[in-house]
C-alpha positions as CSV (number, residue, x, y, z in Angstrom):
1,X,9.0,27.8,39.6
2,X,7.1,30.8,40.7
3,X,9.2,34.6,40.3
4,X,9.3,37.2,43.4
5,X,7.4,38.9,40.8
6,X,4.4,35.9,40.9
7,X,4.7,35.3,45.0
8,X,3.8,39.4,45.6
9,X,1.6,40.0,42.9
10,X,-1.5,40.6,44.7
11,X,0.1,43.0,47.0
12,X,-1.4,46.4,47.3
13,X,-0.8,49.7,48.5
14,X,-3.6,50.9,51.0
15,X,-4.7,54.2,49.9
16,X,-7.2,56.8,52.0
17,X,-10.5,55.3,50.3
18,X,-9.3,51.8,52.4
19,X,-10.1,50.9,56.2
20,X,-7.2,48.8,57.5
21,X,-8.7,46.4,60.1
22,X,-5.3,46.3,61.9
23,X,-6.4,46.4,65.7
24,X,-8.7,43.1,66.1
25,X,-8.6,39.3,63.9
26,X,-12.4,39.5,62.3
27,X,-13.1,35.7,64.0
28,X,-11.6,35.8,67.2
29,X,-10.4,38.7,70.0
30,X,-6.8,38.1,68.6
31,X,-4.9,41.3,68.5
32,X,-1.1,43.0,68.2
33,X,-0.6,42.3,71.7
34,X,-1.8,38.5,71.8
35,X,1.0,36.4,72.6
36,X,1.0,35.9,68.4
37,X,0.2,38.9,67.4
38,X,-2.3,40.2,64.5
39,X,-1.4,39.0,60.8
40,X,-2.6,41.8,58.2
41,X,-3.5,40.9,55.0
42,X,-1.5,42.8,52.4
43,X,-4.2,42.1,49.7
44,X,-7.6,42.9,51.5
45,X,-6.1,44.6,54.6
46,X,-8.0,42.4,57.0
47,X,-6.8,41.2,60.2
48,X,-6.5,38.0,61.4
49,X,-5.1,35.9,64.1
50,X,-2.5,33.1,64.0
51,X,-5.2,30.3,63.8
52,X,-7.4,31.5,61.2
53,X,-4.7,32.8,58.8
54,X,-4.9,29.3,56.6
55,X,-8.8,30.0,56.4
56,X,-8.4,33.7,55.3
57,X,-5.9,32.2,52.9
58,X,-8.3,29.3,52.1
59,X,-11.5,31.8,51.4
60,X,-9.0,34.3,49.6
61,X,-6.8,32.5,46.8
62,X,-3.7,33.7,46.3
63,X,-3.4,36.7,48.9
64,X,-0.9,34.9,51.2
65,X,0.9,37.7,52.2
66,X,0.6,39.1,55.6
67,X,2.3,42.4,58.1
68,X,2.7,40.5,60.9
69,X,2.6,43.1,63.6
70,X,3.2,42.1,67.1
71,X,2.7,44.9,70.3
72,X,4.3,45.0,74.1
73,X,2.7,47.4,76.5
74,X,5.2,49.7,78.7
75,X,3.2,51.5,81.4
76,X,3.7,55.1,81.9
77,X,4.8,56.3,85.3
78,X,2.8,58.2,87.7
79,X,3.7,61.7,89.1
80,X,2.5,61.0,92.6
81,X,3.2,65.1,92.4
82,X,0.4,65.7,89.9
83,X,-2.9,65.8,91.5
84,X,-5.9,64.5,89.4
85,X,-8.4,66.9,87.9
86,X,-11.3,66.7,89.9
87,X,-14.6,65.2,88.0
88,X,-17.5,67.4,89.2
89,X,-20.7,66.2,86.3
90,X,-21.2,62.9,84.7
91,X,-20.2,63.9,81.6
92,X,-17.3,63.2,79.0
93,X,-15.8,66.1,76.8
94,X,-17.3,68.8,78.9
95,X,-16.2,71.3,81.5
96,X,-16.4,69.1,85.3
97,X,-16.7,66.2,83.0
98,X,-14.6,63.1,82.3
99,X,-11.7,63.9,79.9
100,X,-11.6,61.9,76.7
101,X,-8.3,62.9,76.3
102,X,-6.6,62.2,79.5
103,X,-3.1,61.1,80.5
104,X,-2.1,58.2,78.5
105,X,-1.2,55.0,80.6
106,X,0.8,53.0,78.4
107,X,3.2,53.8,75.5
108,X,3.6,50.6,72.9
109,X,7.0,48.9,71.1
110,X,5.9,47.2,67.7
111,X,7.9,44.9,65.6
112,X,6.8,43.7,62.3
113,X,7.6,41.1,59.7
114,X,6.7,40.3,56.6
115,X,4.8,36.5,56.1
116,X,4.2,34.8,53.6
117,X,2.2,31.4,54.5
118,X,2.5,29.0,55.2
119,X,6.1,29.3,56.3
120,X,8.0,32.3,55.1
121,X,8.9,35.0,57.6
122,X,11.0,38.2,56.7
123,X,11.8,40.6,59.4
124,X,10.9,43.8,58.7
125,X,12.4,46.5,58.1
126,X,16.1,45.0,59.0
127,X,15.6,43.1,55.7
128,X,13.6,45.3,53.7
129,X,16.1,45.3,51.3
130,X,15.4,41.5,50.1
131,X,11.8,42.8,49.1
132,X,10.1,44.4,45.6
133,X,9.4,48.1,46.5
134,X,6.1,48.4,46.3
135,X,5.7,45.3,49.2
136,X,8.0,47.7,51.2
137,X,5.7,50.8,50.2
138,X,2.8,48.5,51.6
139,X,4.0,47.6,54.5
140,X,5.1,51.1,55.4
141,X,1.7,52.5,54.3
142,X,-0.4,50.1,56.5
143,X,1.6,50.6,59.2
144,X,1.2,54.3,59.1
145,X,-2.7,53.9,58.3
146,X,-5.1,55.2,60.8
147,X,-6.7,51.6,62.0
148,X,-11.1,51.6,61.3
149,X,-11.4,51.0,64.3
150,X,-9.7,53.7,65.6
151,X,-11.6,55.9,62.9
152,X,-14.8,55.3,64.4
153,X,-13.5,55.3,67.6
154,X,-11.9,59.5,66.6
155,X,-15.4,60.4,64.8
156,X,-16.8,59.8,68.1
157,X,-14.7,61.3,70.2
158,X,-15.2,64.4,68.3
159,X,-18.8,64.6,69.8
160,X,-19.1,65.3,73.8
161,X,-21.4,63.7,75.9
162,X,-23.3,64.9,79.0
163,X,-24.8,62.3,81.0
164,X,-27.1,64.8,82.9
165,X,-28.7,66.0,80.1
166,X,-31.9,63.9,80.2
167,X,-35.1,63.3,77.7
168,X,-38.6,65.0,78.4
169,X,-40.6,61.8,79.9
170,X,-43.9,61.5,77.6
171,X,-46.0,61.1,80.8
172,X,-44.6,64.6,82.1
173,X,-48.0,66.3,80.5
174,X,-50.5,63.5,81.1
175,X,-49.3,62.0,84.6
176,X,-52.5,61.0,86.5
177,X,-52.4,62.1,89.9
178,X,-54.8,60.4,92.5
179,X,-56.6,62.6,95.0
180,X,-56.1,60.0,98.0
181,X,-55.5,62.8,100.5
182,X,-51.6,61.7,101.1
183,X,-49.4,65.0,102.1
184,X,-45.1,63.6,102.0
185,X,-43.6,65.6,105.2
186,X,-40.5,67.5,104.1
187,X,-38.1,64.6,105.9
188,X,-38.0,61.5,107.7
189,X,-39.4,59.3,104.9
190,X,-39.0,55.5,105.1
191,X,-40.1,52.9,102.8
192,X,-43.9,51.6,103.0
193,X,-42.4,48.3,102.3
194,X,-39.1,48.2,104.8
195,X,-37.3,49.6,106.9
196,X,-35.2,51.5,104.8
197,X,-34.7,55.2,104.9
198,X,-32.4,56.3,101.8
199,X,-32.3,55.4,98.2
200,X,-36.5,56.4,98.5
201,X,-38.1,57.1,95.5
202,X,-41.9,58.9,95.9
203,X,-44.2,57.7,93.0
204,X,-45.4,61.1,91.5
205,X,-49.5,59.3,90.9
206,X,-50.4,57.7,94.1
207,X,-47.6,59.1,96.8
208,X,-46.2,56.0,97.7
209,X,-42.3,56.2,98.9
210,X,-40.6,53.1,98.4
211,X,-37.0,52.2,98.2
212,X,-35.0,51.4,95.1
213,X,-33.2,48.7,92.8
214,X,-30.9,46.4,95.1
215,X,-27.4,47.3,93.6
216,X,-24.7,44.7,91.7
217,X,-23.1,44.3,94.8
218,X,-25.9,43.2,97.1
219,X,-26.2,46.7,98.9
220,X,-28.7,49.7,98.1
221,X,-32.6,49.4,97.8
222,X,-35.1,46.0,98.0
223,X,-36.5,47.2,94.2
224,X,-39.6,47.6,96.1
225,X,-40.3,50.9,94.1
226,X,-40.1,49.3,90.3
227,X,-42.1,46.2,91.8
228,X,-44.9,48.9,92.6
229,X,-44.4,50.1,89.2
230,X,-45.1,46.9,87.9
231,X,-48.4,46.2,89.9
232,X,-49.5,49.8,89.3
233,X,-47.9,50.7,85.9
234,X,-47.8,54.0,87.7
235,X,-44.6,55.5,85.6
236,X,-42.5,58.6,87.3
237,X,-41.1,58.9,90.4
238,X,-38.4,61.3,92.0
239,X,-36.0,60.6,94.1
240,X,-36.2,61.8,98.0
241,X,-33.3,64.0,98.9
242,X,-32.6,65.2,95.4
243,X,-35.5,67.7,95.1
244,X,-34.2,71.7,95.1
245,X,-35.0,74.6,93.3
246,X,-33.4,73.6,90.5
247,X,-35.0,70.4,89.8
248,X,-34.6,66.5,91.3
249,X,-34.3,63.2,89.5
250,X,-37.2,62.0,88.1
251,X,-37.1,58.2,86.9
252,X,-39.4,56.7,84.2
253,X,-40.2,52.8,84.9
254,X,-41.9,52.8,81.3
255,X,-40.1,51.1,79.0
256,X,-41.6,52.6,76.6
257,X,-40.5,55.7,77.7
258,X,-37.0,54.7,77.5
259,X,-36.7,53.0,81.4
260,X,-34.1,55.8,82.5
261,X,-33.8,59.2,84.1
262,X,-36.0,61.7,82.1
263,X,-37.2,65.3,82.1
264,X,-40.6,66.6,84.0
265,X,-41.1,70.2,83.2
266,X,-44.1,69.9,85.4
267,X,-42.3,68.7,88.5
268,X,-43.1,71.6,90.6
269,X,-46.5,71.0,90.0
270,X,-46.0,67.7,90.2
271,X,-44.7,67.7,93.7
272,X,-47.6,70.2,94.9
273,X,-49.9,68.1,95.2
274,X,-48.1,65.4,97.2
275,X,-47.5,68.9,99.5
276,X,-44.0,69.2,98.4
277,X,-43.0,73.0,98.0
278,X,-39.4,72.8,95.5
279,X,-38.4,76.2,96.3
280,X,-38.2,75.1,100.5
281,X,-36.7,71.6,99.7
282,X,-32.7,71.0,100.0
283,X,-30.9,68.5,98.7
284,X,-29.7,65.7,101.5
285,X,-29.3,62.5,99.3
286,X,-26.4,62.1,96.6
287,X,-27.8,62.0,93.3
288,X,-27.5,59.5,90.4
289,X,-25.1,61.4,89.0
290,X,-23.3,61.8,92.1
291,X,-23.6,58.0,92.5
292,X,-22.1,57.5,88.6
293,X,-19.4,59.8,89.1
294,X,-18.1,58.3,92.5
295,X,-18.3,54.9,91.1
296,X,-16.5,55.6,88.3
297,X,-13.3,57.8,90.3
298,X,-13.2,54.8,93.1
299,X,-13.0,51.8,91.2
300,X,-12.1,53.2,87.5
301,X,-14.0,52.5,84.3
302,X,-11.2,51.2,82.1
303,X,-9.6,48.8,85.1
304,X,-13.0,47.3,85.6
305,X,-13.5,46.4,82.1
306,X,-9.9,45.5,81.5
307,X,-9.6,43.6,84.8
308,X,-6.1,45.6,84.7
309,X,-4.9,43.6,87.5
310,X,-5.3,40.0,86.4
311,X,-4.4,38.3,83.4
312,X,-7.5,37.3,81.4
313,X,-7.5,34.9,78.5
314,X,-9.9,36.0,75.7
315,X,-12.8,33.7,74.7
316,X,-14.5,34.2,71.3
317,X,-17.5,32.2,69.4
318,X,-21.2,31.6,70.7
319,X,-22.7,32.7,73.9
320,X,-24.6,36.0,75.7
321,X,-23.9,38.7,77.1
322,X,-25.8,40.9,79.7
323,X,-25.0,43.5,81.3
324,X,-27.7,45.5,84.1
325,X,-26.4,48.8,85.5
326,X,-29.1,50.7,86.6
327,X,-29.7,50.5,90.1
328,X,-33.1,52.7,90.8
């Protein structure tokens, strides 16, 4: 007949050289607020869900002992008094930028128990008392542990990020400009292509204007500009209605040359000979930033992603994932 002393001997006490995978099951999206909660191993301080805790206990011999932690979410109130700080730069940790630190939106309640599988479960702590002390010092210290996850999660948070600050294109001191005698009037521009007349880009090498990337939703350009690029492999273009004296966006179709906003020192120059004089241009189009930054106010990153007002059931195991958000 096995001892208390035999059932908890491959308990341990998580110290600070130990990552406690408490937020997530490591084979499924199971977590402390499924509707079974996460099941922490008190041997190897992995995770796990309600179905795969016989497999952890079938690929781990003799650590059967599991913090069963189970989490209910209480949303926070809103002072309809308290007006929202306004977000002026697509940017996170900055000043006018998205704060990483914002309001909180929920506060948790956590209950815990002790389990010891396949059928043994002691609520913890209103009967601590029937348990060896160092299962109790466990249990105590695990639940006080600073999750990985969340580790990570803190290191980067320590770091700000600035969406506007963009990469120096590699065309920006080589771009071939053709001498096809076009001059781009100062306004009215519509696309070559359709009858569009925003969301124009003008392709800095041969001067055509053509409309951009059709958006997720069915709305915005007919991607006539990055099929151009395509058939051309002509690489920057700027976007009409952006261009001031302090610069415009500049968009580089080269995937090489990471397929995203970039950096053209040479823009003024750029511009001149397409007849485009930067210090006379004013801005009259909103600007990708502009576009990011109103997305993300209207609709809200986290209730997007969360789908915070539907109830989703989690899927795990084999499949793909894609995910397009540039719309240039």
């Amino acid at each position: 007949r096995l001892t208390m002393a035999d059932i908890y001997q491959n308990v341990r006490i998580p110290t600070s050289n130990d990552s406690v995978y408490k937020d997530e099951c490591l084979y499924s999206f199971d977590s402390p607020l499924s509707e079974n909660g996460l099941f922490i191993c008190m041997s190897t301080f992995h995770g796990v869900g309600k179905d795969h805790v016989a497999r952890h206990c079938h690929l781990n011999p003799g650590k059967n002992i599991f913090l069963h932690i189970s989490r209910r979410r209480i949303p926070v109130p809103v002072d309809p008094n308290v007006e929202p700080t306004r977000v002026t730069k697509m940017a996170i940790g900055v000043e006018g930028g998205f704060d990483a630190n914002g309001p909180k939106r929920y506060t948790f309640e956590e209950r815990y128990a002790i389990y010891i599988h396949p059928s043994v479960i002691i609520p913890y702590p209103d009967q601590a008392s029937t348990l060896p002390e160092h299962v109790k010092q466990s249990a105590d210290a695990i639940i006080a542990a600073e999750s990985a996850f969340l580790k990570e999660e803190r290191a980067l948070m320590n770091t700000t990020w600035n969406g506007e600050i963009r990469q120096e294109s590699k065309h920006a001191q080589t771009l071939e400009q053709l001498n096809n005698g076009r001059k781009i009037p100062p306004n009215g521009w519509k696309c070559e292509q359709c009858d569009l007349k925003d969301n124009l880009w003008l392709n800095l090498t041969d001067g055509a204007i053509l409309c951009g990337r059709k958006f997720f939703d069915g709305t915005g350009g007919n991607n006539h500009a990055v099929d151009h690029y395509y058939k051309t492999r002509y690489p920057l273009a700027v976007k009409l209605g952006t261009i001031t004296n302090k610069g415009a966006d500049v968009y580089s179709y080269d995937e090489d040359d990471m397929d995203d906003m970039v950096e053209d020192p040479n823009l003024a120059i750029h511009l001149s000979h397409w007849g485009i004089n930067m210090m006379k241009m004013e801005k009259t189009d909103r600007s990708m930033a502009d576009l990011e930054i109103e997305i993300n106010q209207k609709y809200g990153e986290a209730s997007m992603i969360e789908e915070a007002n539907s109830k989703l059931q989690p899927l795990y195991g084999a499949g793909k994932l894609f995910i397009e958000t540039t719309c240039i």
